[in-house]
N, C-alpha and C positions, 0 to 999 in steps of 0.2 A: 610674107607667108599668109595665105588666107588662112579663113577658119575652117573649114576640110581639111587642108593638107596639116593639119596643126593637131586637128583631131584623129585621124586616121589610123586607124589599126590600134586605138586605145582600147583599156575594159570598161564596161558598161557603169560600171561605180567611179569613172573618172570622166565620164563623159555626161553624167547625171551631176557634177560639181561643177565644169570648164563646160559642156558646151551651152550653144545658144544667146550667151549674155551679149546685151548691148547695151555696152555705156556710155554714157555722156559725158562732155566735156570735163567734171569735174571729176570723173575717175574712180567713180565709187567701189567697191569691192562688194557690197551687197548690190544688186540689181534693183534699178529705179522703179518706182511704180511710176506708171503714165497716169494719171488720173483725170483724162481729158474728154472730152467728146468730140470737139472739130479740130482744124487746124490752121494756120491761115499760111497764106503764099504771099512772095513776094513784088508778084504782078499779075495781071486778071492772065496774063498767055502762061502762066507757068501751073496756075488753077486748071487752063482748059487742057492744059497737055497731060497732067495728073489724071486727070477725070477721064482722059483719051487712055490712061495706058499708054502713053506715049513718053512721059517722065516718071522715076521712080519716086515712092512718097508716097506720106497717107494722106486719105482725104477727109475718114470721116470713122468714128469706131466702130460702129455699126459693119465698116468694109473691113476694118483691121486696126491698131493699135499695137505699141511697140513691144509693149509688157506682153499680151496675150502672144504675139508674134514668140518672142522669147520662148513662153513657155509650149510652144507649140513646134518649134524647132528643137528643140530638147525634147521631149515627145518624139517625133519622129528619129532624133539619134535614137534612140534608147528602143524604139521598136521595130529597126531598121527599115522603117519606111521612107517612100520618097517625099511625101509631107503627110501634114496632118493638122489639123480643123477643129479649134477648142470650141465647145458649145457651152450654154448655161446650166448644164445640168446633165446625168449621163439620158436620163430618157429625151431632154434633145437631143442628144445624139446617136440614138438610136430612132429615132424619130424621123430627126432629118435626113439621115443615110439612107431608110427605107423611101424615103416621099420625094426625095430629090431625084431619083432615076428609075421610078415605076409611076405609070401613068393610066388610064382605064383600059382594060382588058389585059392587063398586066397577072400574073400570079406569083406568087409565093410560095413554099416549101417551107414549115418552121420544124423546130425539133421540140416538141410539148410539154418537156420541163423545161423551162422558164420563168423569171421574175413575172409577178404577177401583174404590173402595169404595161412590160413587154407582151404578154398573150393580148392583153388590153388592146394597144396597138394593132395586133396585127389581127384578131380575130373581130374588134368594133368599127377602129378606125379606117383600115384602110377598104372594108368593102365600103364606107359611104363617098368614097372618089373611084369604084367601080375594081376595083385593085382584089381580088376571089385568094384563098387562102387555103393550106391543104397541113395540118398539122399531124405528125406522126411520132412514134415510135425512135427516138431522136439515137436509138442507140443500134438499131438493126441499118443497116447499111440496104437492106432490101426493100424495105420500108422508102426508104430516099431514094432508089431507083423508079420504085412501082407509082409516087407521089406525083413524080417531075411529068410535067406534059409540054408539048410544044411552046407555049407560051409561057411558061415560068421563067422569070426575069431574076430571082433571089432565092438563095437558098440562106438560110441564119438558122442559130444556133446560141445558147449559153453553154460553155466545157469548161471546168464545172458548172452544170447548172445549180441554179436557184430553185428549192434551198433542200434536195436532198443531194445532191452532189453526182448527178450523174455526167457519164462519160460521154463525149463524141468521136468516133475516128476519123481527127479532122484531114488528113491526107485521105481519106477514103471517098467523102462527102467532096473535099476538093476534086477529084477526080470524075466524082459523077456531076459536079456544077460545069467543069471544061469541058465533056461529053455535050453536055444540054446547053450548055454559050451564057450561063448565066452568071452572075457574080455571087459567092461564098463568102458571107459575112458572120465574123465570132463577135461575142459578144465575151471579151475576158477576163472581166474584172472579180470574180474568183479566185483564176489563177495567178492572176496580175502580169506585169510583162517580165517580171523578173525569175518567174517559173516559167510559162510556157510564149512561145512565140507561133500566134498560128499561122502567117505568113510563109514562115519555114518549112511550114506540112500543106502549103498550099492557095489558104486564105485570101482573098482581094483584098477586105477592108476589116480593120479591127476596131472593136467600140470597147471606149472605159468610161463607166461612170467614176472620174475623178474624185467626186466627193469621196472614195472609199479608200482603200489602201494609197492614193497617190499622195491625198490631203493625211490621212494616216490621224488627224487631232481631233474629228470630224467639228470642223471649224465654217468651213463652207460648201455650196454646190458647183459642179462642172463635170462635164462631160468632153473629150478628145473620140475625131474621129482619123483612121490612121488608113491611110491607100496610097494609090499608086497618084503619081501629080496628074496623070488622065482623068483619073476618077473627080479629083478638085475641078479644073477644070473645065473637062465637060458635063459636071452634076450638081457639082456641091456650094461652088463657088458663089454662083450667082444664087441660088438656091437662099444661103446661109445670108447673105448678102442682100435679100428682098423680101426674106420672113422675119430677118432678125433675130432666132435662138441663140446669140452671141454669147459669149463671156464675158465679165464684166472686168476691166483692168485690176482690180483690186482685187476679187479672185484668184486670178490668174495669176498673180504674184503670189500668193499663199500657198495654190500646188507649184509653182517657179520652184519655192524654195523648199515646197515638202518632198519633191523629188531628191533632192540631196540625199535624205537619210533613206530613201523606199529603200535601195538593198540592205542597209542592217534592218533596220523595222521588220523586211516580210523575211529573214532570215532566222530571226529570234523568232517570232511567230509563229512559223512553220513549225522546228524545233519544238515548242512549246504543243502546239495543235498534234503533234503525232505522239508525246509521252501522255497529252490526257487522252487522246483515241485508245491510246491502249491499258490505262488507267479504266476510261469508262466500259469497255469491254470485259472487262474482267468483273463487272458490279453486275451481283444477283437481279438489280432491277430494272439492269437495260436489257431489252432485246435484243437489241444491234446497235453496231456503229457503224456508220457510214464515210469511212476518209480514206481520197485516194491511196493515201503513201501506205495504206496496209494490204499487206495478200490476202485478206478476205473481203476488198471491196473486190463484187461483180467483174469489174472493168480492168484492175489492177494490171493488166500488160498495157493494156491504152494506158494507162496514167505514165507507167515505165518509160515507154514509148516516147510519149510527146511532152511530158510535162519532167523536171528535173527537181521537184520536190511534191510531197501532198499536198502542201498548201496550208493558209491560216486558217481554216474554216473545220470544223468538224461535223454531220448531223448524225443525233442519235437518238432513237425510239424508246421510251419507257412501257413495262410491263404497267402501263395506267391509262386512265380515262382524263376526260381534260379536268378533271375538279383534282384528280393525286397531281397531274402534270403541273398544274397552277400553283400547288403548293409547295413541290419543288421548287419552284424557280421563283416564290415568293419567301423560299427562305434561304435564298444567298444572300449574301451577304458586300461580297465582290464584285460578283459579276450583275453588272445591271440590264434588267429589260430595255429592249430598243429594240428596233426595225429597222437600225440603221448596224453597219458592220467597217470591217476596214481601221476600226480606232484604235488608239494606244490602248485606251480599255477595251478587257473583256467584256464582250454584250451577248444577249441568249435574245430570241426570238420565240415565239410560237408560231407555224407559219399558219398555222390552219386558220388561226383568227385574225392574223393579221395580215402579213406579205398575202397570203395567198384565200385569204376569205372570200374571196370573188367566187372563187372555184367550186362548181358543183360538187356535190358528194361523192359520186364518181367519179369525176375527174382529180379532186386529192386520192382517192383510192388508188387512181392508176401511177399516180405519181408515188405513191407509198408515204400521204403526210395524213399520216394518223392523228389522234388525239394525243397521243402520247409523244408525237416529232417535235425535236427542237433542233434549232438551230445557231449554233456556239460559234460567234467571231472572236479568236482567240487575241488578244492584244499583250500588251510590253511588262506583265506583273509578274515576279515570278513564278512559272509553272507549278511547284512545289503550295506555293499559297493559294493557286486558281484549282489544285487538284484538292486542298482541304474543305476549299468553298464548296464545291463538289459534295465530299464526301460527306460534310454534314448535312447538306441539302436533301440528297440522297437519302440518309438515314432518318431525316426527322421528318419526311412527308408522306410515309406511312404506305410507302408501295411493297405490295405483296414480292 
């Protein structure tokens, strides 16, 4: 029986434990780490027929490796693609998806809330290889029609975006990228793949920065890029393969095996993220909260729609300036400062100085990251103790 027919018709938490392993002779039950860089053959004609594509086998890690292999065939089970393409980091892989099949006089369509080293890319990087860039309104669907012009090659997007959590309708955006012949690339690693699947509402190519909810310990970097086997192929393949933004085996083993737990981890998380969403809404000194899975975010029938939980993530605005904000979040206890999200622990952010400092004054205004926005990766403590850290934060740092 191969491993398809073996696999088939299984649930995603049985297919994130059994699929993709390749063991070796000695039958391990944990999956090998390859720890290698070349390979050798057992005669110069079986070297040159490898190298031809003519015999199966690696040649070199840079082209591939067994471990990274693995975790990248688990990847694509898991987010029903036809393959998928581990990088060193998720902004290689956002990176390389955008550079590997637009070329000069090429254009873009982005959707404006975004990670801030993503706007980077697409608003520094890519006009100095001639690649012109049209950013909008990521939430009006007329917006993305009136953007596209003849030559736009890629439409992308974060749903949820970074880092106040806004919405996309990504079967809508997919509709207007088949209209215009162009490729509809998500960027999903807010949602993760075990909330939403944008492939399903349309999407060509899906990007996760693995460092985050896949690794789940934040242990290491990686990035997966997910499409159709055309898209590897004729773009990516060689691409990935002669810049070298690779993964490194020994990574790749790390998210290998943190994919195991991703459905409990982003299940208890979620859970957790929507009792404190509604915990921090009810505090005198928040303005708002910002998390899909409540009927007072904006978008809330989009979230209904396309996504099957609100997700780990919460953002919410304090009635403060950034010297009350800073005292809040300098007197948790719990939850710790980082830039970084996805991990067993809870972490807070401030995006305005940090993730998203780049960003003119206006341009945070239109995104709504005030002085007072933070941004809360809820992780594995229990809610009950993440909502006390809260409450004393809350109380002792003096917001009106």
């Amino acid at each position: 029986m191969s491993d398809a027919e073996r696999l088939a018709g299984l649930h995603h938490e049985t297919l994130l434990i059994q699929g993709g392993s390749l063991r070796s002779q000695f039958g391990e039950t944990s999956e090998a780490i390859f720890l290698n860089s070349g390979y050798v053959y057992q005669t110069a004609e079986e070297a040159e027929a490898r190298f031809k594509g003519e015999a199966e086998g690696y040649v070199y890690s840079r082209f591939g490796n067994p471990t990274v292999t693995m975790f990248e065939t688990r990847m694509a089970l898991l987010e029903g693609s036809e393959a998928a393409r581990a990088t060193a980091s998720g902004m290689a892989a956002v990176t390389s998806a955008l550079l590997c099949c637009l070329k000069a006089g090429d254009h873009v369509v982005a959707a404006r809330a975004m990670f801030g080293a993503c706007r980077y890319v697409i608003e520094e990087v890519l006009p100095r290889f001639g690649i012109a860039s049209t950013l909008m309104d990521g939430r009006d669907l007329s917006a993305w029609r009136g953007a596209v012009r003849d030559n736009t090659r890629v439409l992308f997007c974060e749903s949820p975006a970074n880092p106040m959590l806004e919405l996309v309708d990504l079967a809508g955006v997919a509709a207007i990228a088949r209209q215009a012949g162009a490729l509809f690339m998500v960027d999903n690693v807010f949602a993760t793949p075990m909330l939403q699947k944008p492939m399903q509402h349309g999407a060509d190519v899906v990007i996760y920065s693995a460092t985050k909810h896949i690794d789940g310990q934040g242990r290491c970097l990686g990035g997966v890029i997910c499409s159709s086997a055309e898209f590897v192929e004729k773009h990516l393949k060689d691409f990935l393969r002669q810049t070298g933004p690779v993964l490194s085996p020994f990574n790749a083993w790390v998210l290998f095996k943190g994919l195991e737990t991703l459905p409990l981890r982003v299940a208890r998380q979620t859970q957790s993220a929507a009792a404190i969403a509604d915990y921090l809404a009810a505090r005198p000194e928040v303005e708002r909260v910002v998390y899909p899975g409540r009927t007072d975010h904006p978008q809330h029938a989009i979230a209904a729609r396309q996504m099957s939980g609100g997700g780990p993530l919460v953002a919410f605005c304090l009635h403060a300036d950034k010297a009350a904000t800073f005292r809040f979040m300098n007197a948790l206890r719990l939850i710790k400062i980082s830039n970084n999200l996805g991990d067993a622990k809870s972490l807070i952010a401030h995006p305005a100085t940090t993730t998203h400092q780049r960003l003119t004054d206006a341009a945070k205004a239109e995104l709504g990251i005030t002085a007072g926005a933070a941004r809360l990766s809820v992780g594995l403590e229990h809610p009950d103790d993440l909502i006390a850290d809260l409450s004393a934060a809350l109380s002792s740092a003096g917001i009106a």
